[in-house]
N, C-alpha and C positions, 0 to 999 in steps of 0.2 A: 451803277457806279461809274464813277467818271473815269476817264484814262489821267493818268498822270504821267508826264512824260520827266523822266529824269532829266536834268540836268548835269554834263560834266562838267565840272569846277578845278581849275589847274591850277594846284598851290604850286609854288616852287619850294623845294626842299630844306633851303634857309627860312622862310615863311612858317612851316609846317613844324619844324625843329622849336622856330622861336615859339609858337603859339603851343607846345608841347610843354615846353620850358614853363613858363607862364602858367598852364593849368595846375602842373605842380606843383610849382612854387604859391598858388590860391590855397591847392589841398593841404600842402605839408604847413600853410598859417593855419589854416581853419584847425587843423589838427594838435598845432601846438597849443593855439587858443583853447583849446578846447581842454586838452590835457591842463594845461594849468589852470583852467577852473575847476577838474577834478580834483586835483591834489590841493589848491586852496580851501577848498571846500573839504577835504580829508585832515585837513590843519586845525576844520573848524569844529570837527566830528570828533577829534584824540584830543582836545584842550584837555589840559591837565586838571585832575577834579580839584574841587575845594580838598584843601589838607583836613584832615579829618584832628580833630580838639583831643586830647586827652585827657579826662574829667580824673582827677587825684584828688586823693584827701590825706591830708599826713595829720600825723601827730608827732610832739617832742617834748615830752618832759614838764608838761605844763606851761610849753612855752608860747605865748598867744601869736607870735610868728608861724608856730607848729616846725619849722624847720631851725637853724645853729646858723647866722650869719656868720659869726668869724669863722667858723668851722666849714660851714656850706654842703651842709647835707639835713636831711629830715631823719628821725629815727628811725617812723613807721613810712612809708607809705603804700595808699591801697590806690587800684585800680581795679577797676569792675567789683570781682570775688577774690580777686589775689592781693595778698598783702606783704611788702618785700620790710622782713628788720633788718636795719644796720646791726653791725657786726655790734657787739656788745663784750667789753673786755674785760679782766678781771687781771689782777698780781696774786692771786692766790690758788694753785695747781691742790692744793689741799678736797679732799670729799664737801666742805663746808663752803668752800670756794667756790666749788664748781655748781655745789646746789643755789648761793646765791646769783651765779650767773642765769644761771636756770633761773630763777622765781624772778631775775629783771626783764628774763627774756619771757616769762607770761606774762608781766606788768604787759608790757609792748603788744602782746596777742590778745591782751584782753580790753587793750583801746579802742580795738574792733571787732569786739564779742566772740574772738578765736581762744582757742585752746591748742595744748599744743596735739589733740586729735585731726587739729587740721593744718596739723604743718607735713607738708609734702618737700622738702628739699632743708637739708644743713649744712651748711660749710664750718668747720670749727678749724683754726690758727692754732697753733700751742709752738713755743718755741720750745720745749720737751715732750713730743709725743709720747714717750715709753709713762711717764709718768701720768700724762694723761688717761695710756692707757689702761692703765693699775687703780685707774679711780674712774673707770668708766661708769660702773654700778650706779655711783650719782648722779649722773647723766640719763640714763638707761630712767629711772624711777619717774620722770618726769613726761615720760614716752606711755608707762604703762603696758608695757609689751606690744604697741602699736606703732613699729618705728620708722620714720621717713626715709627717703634717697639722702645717703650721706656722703663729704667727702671731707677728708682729714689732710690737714697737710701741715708739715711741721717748718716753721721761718727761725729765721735766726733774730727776726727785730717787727712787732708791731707798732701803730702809728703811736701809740701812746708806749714812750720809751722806758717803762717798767711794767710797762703791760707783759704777761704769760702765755695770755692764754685768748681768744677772740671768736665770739660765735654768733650769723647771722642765718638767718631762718626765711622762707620761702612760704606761707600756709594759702590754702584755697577754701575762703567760707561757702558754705553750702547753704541753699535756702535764702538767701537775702539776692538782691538786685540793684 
């Protein structure tokens, strides 16, 4: 091996400071550079996904719209296996009344092969609940002793301004896709 003889090299102390300065100020760009190709490229890895479609099918009344323009709502509509009914009203608190709100509100579950064994959720409106609740019985019949999540609440006014009484339904069909 050969001898190598060192060399002493005399910076002066402002030279040595500036050339200091300088290295770091290379490192601290490389560094920045570099960070914000990370995070642009992290920008490009969380893009927001496609909004996912909501595929619904309604029905109304025979109506080839399937939903009530002036009105602006659909009776039925289904997504996936759940099928949500508008509220469905009646003026008549009577047992007869309340069955035929009942047999509208199957008309509605059976546009999509439901029954009401698959209705899982009720909301019922009555601006008289005590009398509602002295005719529940014909309510009850329609259930079969198989009764969903229910909640009752009694208003002073529903949208239809001689309306009594108002019931919408929640059901989950089983077996179809």
């Amino acid at each position: 091996m050969k001898n190598l003889k060192r060399k002493k090299i005399e910076v002066n102390p402002y030279q040595y400071c500036k050339m200091r300065m300088l290295s770091l100020m290379v490192i601290t760009l490389i560094m920045n550079t570099s960070c914000k190709k990370n995070i642009d490229q992290g920008k490009e890895r969380t893009a927001q996904p496609e909004k996912t479609i909501i595929m619904k099918e309604k029905w109304h009344w025979g109506n080839a719209d399937k939903q009530s323009e002036s009105a602006g709502y659909a009776q039925v509509v289904k997504v996936g296996n759940t099928i949500y009914i508008s509220g469905v009203p009646s003026n008549d608190l009577s047992p007869e009344g309340i069955k035929r709100l009942y047999g509208t509100l199957g008309e509605c579950l059976k546009a999509f092969g439901a029954t009401f064994e698959d209705v899982v959720k009720e909301t019922l409106y009555a601006t008289d609940i005590e009398t509602m609740k002295k005719h529940n019985h014909a309510r009850k019949e329609f259930y079969n002793g198989d009764y969903p999540a229910a909640t009752w609440v009694q208003i002073s006014r529903l949208y239809e301004p001689t309306a009594k009484l108002e019931v919408d339904l929640i059901a989950e069909i089983t077996g179809e896709g």
